[in-house]
N, C-alpha and C positions, 0 to 999 in steps of 0.2 A: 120281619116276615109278617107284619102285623096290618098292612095299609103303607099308607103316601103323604107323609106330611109335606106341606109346603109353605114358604112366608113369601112374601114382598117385601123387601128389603130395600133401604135407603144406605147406599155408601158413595153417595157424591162427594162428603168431605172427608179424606185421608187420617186427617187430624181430630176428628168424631169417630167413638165409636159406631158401630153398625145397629141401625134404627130395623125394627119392626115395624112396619106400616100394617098388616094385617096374615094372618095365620088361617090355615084350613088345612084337614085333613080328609082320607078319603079310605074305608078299610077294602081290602082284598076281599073278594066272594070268594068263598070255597075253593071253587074250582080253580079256579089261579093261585091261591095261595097253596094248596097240595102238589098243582105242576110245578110251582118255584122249589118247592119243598123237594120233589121228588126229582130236580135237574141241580140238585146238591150232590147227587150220585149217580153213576151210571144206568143208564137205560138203553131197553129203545130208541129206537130212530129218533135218535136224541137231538138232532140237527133242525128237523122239520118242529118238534115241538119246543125249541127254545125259539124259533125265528116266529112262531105264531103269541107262544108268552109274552116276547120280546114286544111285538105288534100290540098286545092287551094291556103292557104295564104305558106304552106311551097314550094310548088312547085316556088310562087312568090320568094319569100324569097332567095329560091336556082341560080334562076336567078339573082337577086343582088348580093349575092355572088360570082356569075359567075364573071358576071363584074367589081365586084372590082379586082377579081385575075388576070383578063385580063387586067387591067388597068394599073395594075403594073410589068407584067407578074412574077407573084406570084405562087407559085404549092401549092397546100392544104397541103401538109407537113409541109408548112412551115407558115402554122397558127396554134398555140396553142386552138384556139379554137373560135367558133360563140357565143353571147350573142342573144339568140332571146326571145323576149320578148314577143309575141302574142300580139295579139286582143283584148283588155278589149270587152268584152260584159255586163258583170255585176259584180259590186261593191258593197257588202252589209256585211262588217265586223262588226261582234260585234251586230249581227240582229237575229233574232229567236231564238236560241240556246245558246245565250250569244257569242258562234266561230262565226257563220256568216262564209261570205266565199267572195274569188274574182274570178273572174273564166277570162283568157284569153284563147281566141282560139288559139291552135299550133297544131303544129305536128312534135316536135322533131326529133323525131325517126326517122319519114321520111325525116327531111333533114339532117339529118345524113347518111341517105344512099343515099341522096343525092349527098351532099360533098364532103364523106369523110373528114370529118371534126368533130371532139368530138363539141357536141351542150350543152352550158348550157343552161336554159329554169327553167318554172317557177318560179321565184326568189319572188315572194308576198303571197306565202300561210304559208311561214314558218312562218313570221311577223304576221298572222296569227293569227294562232295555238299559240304560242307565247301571244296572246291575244292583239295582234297591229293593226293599221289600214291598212297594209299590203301599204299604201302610203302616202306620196311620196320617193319615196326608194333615187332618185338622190341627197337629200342636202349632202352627205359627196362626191359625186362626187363635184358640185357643188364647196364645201370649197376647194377641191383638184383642181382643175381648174382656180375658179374665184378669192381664198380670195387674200387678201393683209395684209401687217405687218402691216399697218398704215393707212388704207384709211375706212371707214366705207361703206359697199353695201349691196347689197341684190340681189340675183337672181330672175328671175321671170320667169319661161317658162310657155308661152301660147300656149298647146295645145287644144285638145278638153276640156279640162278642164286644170283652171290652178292653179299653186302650185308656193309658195315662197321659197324661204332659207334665213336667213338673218344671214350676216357674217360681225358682228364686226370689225373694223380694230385696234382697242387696244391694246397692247401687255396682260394688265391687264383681257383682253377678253379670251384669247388662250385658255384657260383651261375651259369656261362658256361651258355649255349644246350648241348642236347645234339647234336649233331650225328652223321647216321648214314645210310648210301644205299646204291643198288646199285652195284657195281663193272662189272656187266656179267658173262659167262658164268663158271660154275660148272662143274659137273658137264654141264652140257644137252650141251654140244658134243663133248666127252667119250665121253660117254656113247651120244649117236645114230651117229657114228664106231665104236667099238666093235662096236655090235651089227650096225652094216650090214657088217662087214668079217670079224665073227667070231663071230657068234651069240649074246654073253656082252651080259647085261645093262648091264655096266659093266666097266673094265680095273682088277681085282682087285690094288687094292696099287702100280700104276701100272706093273706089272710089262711089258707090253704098252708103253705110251709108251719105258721104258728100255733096248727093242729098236730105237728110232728116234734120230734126228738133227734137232735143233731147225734149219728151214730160215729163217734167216735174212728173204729176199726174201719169202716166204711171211708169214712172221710180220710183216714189215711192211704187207703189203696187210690182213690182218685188224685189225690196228691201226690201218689209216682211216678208219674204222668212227666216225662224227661221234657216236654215241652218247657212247665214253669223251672225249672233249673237253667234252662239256656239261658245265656247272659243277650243282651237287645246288641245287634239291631232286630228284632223280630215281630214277626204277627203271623196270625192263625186265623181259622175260617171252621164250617161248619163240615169242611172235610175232613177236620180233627174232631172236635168237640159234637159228636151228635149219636144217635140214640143207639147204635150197634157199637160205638164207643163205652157208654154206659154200662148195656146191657152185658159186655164182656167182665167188667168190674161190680157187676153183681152177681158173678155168678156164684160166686164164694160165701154168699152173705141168704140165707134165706131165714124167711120168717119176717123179715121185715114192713111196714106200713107202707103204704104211697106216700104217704104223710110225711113218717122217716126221712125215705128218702129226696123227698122235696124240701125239707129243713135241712139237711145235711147238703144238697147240693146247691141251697141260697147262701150257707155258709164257704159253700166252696170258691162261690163268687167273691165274697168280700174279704176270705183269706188271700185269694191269690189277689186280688187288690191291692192288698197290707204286705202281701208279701214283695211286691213290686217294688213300695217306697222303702223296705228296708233296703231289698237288694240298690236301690240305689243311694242307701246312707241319704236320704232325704227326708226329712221331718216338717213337714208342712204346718204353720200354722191356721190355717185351713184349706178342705179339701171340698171341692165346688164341683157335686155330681148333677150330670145330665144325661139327656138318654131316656131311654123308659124306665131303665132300672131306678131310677128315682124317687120313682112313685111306687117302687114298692118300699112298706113301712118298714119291715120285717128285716130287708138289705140294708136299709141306713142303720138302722138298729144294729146290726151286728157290724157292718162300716165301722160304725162309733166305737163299741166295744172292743172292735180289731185295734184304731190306732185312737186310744187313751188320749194322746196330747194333740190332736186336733179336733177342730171341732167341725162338726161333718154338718155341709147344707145340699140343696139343692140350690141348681144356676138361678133358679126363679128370686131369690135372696138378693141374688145381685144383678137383677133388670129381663132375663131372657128367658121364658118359661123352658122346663130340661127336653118337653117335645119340639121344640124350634131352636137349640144350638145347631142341629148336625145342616137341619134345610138352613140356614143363615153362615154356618162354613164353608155350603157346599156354592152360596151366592157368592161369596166372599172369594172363594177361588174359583169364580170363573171369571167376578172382574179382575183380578191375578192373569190371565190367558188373555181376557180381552186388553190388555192394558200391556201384554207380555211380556209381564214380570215374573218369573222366578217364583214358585210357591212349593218344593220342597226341598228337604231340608236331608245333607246326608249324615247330620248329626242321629236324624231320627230313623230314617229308610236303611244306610247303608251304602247309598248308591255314591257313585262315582261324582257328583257335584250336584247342586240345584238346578232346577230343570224346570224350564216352563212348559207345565200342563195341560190338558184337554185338547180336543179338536174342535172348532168352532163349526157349524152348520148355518149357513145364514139362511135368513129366512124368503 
């Protein structure tokens, strides 16, 4: 909920990893980022303000694209095509109707007339329908990027919510199911904490949590939270994890700092992290985090401390800065669509088989 990153991406060889050609990002104003914010939950005439959002995030969008093509003086011909992923607003598969539904905010179309440029786009409703949890789509990115022949890891990206992959290093492994889910809260909680207490979009470096005291009793009540006990296939959204969530599980606890409670709920991140790779009897010998959560000091540090026998990096360690995994998975599977192949997995989802993703928009 922070901005728009985006790369320019090279995957013409199959058999090569996926190249970074150049990187740009773009933050939200205000005003857009409180209406994303506030079509997390019900409103008002909530139709008419997500089709106009929807309209602002592709106009953003198109200007990131500007700029990577400037970056590299690049002509839109000579990209195959945009992967835009929109906005989660709401996550709720496999709810009411047995479908359920995901819904991101876009607007293809329009930046499609924007570009010039063929846009893939919704790529989580097929998983869907399909009868999957439509996430987290990235673990076969993920195994394509991070695995190794012989080394045991696990990915872990912390965005607003965060999701594992874990990839074996075995050879006897190669052929196992790929397995990979949400953890539960990322950055969301974080993050909405932060700005309600001190105006900053997010607690810059974690610096902000390491003026607090992890509280104990506290951190228990947010850990009964029947989400993290469900066994995967599963993922979550910010229609779980957000601040009238919180603020219900504080109601019990008074006297406490902001502070507190921003140490207590960076811990809460990187417990349910750890708690992830137990539940899946997986011992990684390293654990390769991207995302934003990366870059806070504070979350790796207590990462570390959670799982003792790995040693905890950032993706930037092994070639992809952690702000450029998610925009280079999200290239990654739309040449997946354009190519239409199969890009998820219902080892991961749940759903009824692998399903080629997204709807193409040509330009």
């Amino acid at each position: 909920m922070d901005g728009v990153d985006g790369v320019l991406a090279d995957l013409g060889d199959p058999k090569q990893p996926a190249r970074v050609l150049a990187s740009a990002s773009r933050t939200f104003d205000p005003v857009l980022r409180q209406e994303l914010l506030a079509l997390n939950t019900r409103g008002d005439n909530e139709l008419h303000r997500a089709a106009l959002a929807a309209n602002a995030l592709a106009r953003l969008y198109a200007q990131v694209v500007t700029d990577l093509l400037q970056a590299r003086q690049i002509a839109p011909a000579q990209v195959t095509a945009i992967g835009a992923h929109g906005q989660t607003v709401r996550h709720r598969p496999q709810e009411f109707d047995s479908t359920g539904y995901t819904l991101q905010l876009n607007q293809p179309a329009l930046l499609a007339e924007l570009c010039g440029i063929d846009v893939v786009a919704d790529f989580r409703s097929r998983d869907v329908a399909a009868g999957g949890q439509g996430a987290p789509l990235v673990p076969p990115f993920h195994r394509a990027a991070f695995g190794h022949a012989t080394q045991s890891r696990a990915v872990l990206n912390i965005g607003g919510i965060s999701n594992i992959t874990l990839l074996p290093g075995a050879a006897s492994a190669a052929d196992a199911p790929l397995i990979g889910f949400d953890c539960g809260p990322g950055n969301a909680l974080m993050d909405a904490w932060c700005q309600m207490h001190t105006g900053a979009a997010f607690d810059d470096r974690g610096r902000w949590a390491a003026q607090g005291v992890v509280q104990p009793g506290l951190l228990a009540a947010l850990q009964n939270e029947p989400f993290f006990a469900k066994p995967p296939p599963k993922s979550t959204g910010r229609d779980l994890f957000n601040l009238p969530w919180l603020r219900q599980r504080l109601a019990g606890f008074k006297g406490l700092s902001p502070q507190d409670v921003q140490a207590t709920l960076t811990e809460l991140t990187a417990w349910a992290c750890a708690q992830a790779l137990r539940w899946a009897a997986h011992s990684p010998e390293l654990l390769v985090v991207c995302g934003g959560g990366a870059l806070n000091d504070v979350l790796m540090q207590r990462l570390q401390a959670a799982l003792a026998s790995a040693r905890v990096c950032s993706s930037a360690d092994l070639g992809v800065a952690p702000t450029e995994v998610e925009a280079l998975a999200f290239a990654w599977l739309a040449q997946q669509t354009v190519l239409r192949k199969t890009a998820s997995l219902a080892s991961v989802t749940g759903a009824q088989g692998a399903r080629i993703l997204g709807a193409v928009y040509p330009a």
